[in-house]
BAZA-229071 format. One record per residue: residue number from 1; residue in one letter; x, y, z of N, C-alpha, C in turn. Coordinates in nm, 2 decimals. Example, Ala and Ser with C-alpha at 12.3 -4.5 7.8 and 13.67 -1.06 7.14 Angstrom:
2
<1 "A" <1.32 -0.57 0.78> <1.23 -0.45 0.78> <1.32 -0.33 0.78>>
<2 "S" <1.28 -0.22 0.71> <1.37 -0.11 0.71> <1.29 0.00 0.79>>
//
This chain:
166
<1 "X" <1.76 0.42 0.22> <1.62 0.43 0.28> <1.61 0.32 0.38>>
<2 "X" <1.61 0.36 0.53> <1.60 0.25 0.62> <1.48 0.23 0.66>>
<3 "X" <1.39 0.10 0.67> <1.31 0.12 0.76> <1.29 0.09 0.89>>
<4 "X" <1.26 0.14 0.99> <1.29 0.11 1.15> <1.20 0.01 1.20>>
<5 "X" <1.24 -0.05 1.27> <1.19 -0.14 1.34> <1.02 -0.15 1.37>>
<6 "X" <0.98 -0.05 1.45> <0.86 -0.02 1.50> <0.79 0.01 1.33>>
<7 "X" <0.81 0.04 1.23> <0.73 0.07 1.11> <0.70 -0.08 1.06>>
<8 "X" <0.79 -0.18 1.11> <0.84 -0.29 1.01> <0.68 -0.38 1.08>>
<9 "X" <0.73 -0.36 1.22> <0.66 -0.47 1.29> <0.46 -0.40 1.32>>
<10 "X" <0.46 -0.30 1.28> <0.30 -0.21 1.22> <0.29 -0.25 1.10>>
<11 "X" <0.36 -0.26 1.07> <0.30 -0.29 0.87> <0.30 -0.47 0.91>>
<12 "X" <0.42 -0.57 1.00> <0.35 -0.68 1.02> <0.18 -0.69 1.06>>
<13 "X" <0.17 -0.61 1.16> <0.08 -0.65 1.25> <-0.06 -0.60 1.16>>
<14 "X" <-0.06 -0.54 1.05> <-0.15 -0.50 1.00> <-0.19 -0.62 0.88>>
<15 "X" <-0.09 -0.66 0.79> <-0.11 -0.76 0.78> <-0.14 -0.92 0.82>>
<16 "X" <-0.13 -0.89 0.96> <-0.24 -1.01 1.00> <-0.34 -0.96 1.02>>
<17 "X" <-0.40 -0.85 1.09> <-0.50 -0.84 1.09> <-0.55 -0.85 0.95>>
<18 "X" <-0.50 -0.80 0.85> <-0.60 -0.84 0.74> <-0.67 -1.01 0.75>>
<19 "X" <-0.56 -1.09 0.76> <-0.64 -1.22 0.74> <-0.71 -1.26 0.86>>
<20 "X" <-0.68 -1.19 0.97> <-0.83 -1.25 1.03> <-0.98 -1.17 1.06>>
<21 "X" <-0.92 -1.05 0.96> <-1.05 -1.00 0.92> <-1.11 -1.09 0.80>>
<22 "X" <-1.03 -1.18 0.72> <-1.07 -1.26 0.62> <-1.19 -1.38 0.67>>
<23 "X" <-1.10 -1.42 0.78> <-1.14 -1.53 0.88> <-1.25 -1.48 0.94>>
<24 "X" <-1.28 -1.37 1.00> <-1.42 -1.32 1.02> <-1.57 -1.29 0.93>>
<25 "X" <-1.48 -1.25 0.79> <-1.60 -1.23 0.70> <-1.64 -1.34 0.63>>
<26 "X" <-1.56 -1.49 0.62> <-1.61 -1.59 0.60> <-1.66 -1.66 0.67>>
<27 "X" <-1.66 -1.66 0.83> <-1.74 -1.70 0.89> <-1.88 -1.64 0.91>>
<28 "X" <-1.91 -1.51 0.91> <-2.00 -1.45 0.86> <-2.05 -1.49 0.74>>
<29 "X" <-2.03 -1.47 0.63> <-2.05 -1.55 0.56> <-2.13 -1.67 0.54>>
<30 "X" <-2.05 -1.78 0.58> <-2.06 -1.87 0.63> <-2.20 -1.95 0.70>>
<31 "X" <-2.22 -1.85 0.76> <-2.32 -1.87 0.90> <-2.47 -1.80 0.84>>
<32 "X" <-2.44 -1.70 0.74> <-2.58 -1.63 0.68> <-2.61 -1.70 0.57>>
<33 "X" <-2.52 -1.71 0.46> <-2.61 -1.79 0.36> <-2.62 -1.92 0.37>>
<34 "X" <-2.55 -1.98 0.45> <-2.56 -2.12 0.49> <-2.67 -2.13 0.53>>
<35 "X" <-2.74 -2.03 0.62> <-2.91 -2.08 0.62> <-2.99 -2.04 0.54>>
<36 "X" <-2.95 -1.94 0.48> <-3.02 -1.89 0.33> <-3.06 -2.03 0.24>>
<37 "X" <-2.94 -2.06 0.21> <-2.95 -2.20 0.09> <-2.93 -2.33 0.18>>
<38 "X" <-2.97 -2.38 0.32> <-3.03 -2.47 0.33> <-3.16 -2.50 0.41>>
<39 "X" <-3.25 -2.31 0.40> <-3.39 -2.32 0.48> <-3.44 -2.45 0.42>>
<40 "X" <-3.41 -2.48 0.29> <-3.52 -2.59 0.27> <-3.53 -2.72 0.39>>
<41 "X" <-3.39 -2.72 0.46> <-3.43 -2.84 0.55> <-3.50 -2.82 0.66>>
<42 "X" <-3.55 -2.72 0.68> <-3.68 -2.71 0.76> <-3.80 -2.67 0.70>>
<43 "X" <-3.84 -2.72 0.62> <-3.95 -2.71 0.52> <-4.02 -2.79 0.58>>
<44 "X" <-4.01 -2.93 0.58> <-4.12 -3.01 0.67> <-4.15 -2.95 0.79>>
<45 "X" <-4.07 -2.97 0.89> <-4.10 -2.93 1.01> <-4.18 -2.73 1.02>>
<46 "X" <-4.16 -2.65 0.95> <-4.24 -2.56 0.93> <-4.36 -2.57 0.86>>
<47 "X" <-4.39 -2.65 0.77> <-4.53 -2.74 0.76> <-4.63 -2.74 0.85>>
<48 "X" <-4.55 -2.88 0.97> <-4.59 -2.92 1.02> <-4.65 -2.80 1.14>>
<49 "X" <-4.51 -2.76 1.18> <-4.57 -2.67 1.31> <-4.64 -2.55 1.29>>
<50 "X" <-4.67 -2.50 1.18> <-4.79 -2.39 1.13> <-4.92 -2.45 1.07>>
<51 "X" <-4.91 -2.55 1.03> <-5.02 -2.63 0.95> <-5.05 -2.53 0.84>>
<52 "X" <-4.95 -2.53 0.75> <-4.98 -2.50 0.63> <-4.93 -2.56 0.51>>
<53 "X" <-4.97 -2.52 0.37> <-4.94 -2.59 0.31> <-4.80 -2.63 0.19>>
<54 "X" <-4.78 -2.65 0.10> <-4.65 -2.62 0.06> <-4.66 -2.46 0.02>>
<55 "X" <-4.69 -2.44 -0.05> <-4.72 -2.33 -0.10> <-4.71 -2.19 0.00>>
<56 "X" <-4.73 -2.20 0.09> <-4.74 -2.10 0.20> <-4.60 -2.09 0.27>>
<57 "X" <-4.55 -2.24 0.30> <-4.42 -2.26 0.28> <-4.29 -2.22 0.25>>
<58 "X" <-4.36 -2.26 0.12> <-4.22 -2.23 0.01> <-4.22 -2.08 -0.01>>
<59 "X" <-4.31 -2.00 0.04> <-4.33 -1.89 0.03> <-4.21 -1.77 0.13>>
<60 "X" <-4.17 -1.85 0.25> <-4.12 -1.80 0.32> <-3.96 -1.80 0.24>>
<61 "X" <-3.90 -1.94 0.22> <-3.80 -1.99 0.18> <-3.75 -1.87 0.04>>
<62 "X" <-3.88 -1.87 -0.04> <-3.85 -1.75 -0.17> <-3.81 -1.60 -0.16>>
<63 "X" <-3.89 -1.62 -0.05> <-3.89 -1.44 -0.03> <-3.74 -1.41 0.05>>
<64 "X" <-3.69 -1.51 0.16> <-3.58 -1.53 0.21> <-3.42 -1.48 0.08>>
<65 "X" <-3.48 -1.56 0.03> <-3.40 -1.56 -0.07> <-3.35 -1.46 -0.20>>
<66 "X" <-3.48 -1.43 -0.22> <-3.52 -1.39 -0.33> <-3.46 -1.21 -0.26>>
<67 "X" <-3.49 -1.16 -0.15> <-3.45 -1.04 -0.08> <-3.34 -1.06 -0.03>>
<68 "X" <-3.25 -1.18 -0.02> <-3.10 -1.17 0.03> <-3.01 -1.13 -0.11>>
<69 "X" <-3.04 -1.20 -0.24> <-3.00 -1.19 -0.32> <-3.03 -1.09 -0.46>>
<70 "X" <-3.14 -1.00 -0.41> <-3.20 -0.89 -0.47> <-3.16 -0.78 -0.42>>
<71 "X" <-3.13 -0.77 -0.29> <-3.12 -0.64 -0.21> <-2.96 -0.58 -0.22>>
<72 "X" <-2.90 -0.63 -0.28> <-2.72 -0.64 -0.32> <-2.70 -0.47 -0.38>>
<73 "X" <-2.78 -0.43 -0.45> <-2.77 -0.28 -0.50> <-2.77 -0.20 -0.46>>
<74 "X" <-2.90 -0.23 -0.38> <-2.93 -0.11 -0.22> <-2.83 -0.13 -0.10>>
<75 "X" <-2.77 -0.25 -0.08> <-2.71 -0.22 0.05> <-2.54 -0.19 -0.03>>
<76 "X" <-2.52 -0.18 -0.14> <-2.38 -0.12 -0.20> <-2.43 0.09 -0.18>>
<77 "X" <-2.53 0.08 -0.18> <-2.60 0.28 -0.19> <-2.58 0.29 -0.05>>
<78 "X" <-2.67 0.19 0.07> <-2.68 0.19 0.22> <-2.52 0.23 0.25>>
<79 "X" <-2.46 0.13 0.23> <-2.31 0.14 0.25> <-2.26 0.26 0.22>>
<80 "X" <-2.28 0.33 0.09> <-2.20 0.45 0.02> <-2.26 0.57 0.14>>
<81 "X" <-2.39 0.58 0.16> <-2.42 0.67 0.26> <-2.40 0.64 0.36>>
<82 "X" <-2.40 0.61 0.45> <-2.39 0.58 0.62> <-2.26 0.49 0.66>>
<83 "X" <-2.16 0.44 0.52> <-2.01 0.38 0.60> <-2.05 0.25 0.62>>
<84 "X" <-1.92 0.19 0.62> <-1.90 0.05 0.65> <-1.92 0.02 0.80>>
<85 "X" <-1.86 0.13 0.89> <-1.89 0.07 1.00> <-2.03 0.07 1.06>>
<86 "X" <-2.13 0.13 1.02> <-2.27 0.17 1.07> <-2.34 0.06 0.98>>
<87 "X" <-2.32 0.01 0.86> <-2.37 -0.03 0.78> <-2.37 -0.19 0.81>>
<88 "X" <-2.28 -0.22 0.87> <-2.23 -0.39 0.89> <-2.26 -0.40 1.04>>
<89 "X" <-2.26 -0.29 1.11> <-2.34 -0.27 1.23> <-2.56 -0.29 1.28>>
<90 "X" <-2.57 -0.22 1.16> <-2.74 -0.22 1.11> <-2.78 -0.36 1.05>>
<91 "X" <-2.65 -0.43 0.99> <-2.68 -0.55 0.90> <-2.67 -0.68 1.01>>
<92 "X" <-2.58 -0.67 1.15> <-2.59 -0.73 1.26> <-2.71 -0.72 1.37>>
<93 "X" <-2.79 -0.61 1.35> <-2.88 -0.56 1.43> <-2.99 -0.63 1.37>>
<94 "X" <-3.03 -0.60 1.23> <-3.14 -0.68 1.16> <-3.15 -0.82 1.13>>
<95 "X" <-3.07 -0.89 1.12> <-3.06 -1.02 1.14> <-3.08 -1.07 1.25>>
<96 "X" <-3.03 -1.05 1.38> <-3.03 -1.09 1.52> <-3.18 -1.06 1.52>>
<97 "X" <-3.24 -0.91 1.47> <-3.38 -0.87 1.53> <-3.50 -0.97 1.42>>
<98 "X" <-3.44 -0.99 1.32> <-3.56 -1.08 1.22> <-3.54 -1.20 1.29>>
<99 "X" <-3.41 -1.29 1.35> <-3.44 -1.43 1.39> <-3.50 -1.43 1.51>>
<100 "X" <-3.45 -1.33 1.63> <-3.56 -1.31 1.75> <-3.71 -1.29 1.74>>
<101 "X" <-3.73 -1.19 1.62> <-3.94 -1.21 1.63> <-3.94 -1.34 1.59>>
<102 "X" <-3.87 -1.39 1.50> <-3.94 -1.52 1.47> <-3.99 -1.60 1.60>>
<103 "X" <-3.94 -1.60 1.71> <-3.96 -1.68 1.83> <-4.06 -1.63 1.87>>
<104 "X" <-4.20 -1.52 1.86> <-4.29 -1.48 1.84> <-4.39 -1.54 1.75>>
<105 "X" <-4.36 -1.58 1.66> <-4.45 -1.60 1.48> <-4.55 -1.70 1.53>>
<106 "X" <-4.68 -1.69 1.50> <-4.74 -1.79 1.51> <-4.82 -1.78 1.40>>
<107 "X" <-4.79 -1.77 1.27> <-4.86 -1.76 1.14> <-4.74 -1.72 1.04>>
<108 "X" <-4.76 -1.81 0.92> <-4.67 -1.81 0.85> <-4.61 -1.66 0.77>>
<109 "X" <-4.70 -1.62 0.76> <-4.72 -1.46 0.72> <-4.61 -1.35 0.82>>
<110 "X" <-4.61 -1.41 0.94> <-4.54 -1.35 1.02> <-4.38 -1.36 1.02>>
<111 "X" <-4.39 -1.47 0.98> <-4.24 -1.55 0.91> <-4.14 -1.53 0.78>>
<112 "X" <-4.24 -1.44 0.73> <-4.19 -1.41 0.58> <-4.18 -1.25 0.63>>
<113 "X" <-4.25 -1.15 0.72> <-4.21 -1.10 0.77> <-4.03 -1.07 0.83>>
<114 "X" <-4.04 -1.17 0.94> <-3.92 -1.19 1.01> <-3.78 -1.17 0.97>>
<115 "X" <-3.82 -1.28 0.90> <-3.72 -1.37 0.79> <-3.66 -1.35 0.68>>
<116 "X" <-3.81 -1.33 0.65> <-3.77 -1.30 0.46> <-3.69 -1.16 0.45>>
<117 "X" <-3.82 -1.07 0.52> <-3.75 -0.96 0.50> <-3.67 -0.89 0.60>>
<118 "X" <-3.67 -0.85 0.75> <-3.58 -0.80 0.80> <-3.44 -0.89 0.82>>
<119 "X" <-3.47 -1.00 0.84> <-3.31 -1.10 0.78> <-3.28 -1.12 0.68>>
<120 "X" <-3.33 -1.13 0.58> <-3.28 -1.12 0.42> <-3.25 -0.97 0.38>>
<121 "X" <-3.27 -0.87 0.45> <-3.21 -0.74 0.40> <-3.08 -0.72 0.48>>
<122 "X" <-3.08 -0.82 0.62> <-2.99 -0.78 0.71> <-2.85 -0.88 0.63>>
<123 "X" <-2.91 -1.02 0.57> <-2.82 -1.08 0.52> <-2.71 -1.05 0.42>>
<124 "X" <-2.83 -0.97 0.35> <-2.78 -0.89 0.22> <-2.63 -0.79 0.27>>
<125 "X" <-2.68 -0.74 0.36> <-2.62 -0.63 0.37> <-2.50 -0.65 0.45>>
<126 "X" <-2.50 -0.70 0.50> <-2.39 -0.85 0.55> <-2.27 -0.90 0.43>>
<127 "X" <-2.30 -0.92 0.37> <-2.26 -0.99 0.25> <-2.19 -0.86 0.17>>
<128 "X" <-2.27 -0.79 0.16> <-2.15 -0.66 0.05> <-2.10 -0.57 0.12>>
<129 "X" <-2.10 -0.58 0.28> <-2.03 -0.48 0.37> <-1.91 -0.56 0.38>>
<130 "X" <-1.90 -0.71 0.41> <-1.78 -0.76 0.38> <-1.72 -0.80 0.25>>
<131 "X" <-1.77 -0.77 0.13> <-1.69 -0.79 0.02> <-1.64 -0.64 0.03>>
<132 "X" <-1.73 -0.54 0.07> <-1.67 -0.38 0.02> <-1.53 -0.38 0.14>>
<133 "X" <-1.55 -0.44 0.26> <-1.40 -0.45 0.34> <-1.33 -0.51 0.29>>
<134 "X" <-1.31 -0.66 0.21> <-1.21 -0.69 0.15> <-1.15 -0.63 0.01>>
<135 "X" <-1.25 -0.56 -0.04> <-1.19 -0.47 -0.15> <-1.07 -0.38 -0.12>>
<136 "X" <-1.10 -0.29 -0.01> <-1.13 -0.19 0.04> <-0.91 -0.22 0.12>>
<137 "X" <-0.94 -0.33 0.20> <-0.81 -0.37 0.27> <-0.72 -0.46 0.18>>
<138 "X" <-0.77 -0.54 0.10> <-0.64 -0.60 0.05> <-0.60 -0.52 -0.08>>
<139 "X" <-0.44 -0.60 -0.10> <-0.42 -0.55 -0.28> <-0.50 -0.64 -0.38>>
<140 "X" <-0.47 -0.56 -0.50> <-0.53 -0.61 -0.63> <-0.50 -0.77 -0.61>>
<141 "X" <-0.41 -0.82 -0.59> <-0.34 -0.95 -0.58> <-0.42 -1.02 -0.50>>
<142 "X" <-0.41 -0.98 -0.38> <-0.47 -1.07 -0.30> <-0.63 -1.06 -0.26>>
<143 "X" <-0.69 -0.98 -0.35> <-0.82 -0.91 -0.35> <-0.90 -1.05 -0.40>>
<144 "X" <-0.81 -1.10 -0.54> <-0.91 -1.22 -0.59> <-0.92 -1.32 -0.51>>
<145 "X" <-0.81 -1.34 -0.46> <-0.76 -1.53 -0.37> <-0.90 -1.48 -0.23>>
<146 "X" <-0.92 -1.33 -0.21> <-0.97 -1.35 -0.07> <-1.12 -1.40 -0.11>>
<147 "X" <-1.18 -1.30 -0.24> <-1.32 -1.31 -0.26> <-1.32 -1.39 -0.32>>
<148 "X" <-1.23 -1.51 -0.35> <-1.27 -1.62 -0.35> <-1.27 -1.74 -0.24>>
<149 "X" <-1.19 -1.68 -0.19> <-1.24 -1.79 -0.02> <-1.38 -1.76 0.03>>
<150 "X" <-1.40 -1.61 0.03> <-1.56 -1.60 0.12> <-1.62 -1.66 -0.01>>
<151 "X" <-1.68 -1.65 -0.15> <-1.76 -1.68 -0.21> <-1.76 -1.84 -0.19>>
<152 "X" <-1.60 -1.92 -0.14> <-1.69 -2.04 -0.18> <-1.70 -2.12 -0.03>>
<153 "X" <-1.70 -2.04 0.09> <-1.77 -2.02 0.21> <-1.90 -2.08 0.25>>
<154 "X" <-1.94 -2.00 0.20> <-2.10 -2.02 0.20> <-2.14 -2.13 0.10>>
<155 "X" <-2.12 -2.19 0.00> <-2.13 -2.30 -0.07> <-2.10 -2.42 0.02>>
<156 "X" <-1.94 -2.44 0.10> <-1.95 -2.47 0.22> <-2.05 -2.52 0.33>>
<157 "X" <-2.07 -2.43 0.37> <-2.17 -2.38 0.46> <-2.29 -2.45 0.43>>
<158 "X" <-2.35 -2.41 0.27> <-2.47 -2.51 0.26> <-2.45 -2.64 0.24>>
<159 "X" <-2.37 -2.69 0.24> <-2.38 -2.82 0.21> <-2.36 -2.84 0.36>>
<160 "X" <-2.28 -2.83 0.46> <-2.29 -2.89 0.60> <-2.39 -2.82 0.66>>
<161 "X" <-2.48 -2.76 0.66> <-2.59 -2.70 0.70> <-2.73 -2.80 0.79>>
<162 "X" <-2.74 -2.85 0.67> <-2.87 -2.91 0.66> <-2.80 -3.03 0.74>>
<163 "X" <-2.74 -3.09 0.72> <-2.69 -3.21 0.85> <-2.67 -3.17 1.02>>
<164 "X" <-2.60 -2.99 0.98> <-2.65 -2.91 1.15> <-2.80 -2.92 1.18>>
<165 "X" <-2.86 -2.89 1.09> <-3.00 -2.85 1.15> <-3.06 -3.00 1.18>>
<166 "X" <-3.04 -3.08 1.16> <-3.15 -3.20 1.14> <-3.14 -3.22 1.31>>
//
């Protein structure tokens, strides 16, 4: 059983592409919950430039959160109906479109809006479009080593976060 050249060097080139699809979905990653888990360092300065109080606040930061990391069920159903590629498509479009109104918001209400919810569902959905690709493309073997680089990505991410934003 020979295998020919041209088969050898497709089955290479596919296995790179897997890892810099790896490299992609951690930077993604990366870039979403990293502001997820370090909104709090703009807590003051959203304070200040809405004049409101903590409580109104912390309100945005929760709901942020609380729908990036709630919405994980539904966007595993979103995905099953409409595909990975429409799905991680819709999850790029909502995020881009929740951080752009924010550049509109002139009430905090509007921001929980924005944020909380059209970027926290786009986040979401972000997040299990690329774990369902890494499932999906690697083997059993290298399935764990990957979902554990993205998961500890974003941990990453927040800790150098809050030092970008300042």
């Amino acid at each position: 059983m020979d295998i020919s050249m041209a088969e050898l060097k497709r089955t290479h080139r596919r296995e790179s592409y897997r890892w810099i699809f790896l490299l992609i979905a951690t930077a993604v990653t990366m870039i979403d919950f990293g502001l997820v888990f370090s909104f709090g360092a703009m807590f003051v300065t959203m304070m200040e430039t809405f004049n409101t109080d903590r409580a109104a606040t912390a309100t945005v930061q929760s709901i942020l959160t609380g729908v990036t990391l709630g919405f994980g069920a539904v966007s595993g159903v979103i995905i099953s109906k409409v595909g990975l590629p429409i799905a991680t498509f819709l999850a790029s479009v909502m995020v881009s479109l929740g951080f752009c109104l924010l550049f509109f918001a002139k009430e905090v209400v509007i921001i929980c809006l924005t944020i909380g919810l059209v970027s926290g569902i786009g986040i979401s959905l972000a997040y299990i479009s690329c774990v369902v690709a890494i499932d999906r493309d690697f083997s059993a073997s290298q399935r764990t080593l990957c979902l554990s680089i993205l998961n500890t990505s974003y941990v990453a991410a927040s800790i150098a976060y809050p030092y970008c934003l300042e």
